[in-house]
Residue, then its C-alpha position, 0 to 999 in steps of 0.5 A: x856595231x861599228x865597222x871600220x875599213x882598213x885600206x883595201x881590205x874593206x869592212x872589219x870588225x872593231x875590237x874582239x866583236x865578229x860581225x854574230x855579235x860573239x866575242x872570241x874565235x867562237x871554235x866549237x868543242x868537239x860539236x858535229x859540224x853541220x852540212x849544207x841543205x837544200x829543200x825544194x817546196x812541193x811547188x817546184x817539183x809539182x813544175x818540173x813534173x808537169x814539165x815532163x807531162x807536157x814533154x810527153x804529150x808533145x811527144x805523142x802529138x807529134x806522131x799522132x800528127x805524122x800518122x794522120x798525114x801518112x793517111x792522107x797521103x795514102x789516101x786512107x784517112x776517113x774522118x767522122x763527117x758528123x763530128x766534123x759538121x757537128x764542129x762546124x754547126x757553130x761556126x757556121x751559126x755564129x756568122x749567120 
């Protein structure tokens, strides 16, 4: 197809050819007109769904964060001694 530009107008069709390739005005007789659609892949929404986990387990960390240092500063906190020397071991190991 050929294009011609009229002064500001920019591109427009030569002769009776729109830019579909139809000829005419191309109106539709009394057809059911079609809407717009958006679909979303399963990708996106499996994303914005982990989004919303991690908001949540932020969430929980956080105050599992300000309860401990509550028990700190209560003088209340007793950790597992042999799971944190069983945490250490390794460390420890590595650097011998």
């Amino acid at each position: 197809m050929v294009d011609r530009i009229t002064g500001n107008k920019g591109f427009g069709p030569l002769g009776q050819i729109n830019r579909t390739g139809k000829t005419g005005a191309g109106k539709s007789s009394g057809a059911a007109k079609n809407t717009d659609r958006v679909d979303f892949s399963s990708a996106l929404q499996d994303a914005a769904k982990a989004q919303e986990i991690s908001t949540t387990q932020d969430t929980a960390r956080a105050e599992k964060i300000q309860a401990l240092k509550a028990q700190i500063e209560n003088g209340t906190y007793k950790p597992d001694l042999e799971k944190v020397a069983s945490s250490l071991l390794p460390f420890i190991m590595k650097d011998s």
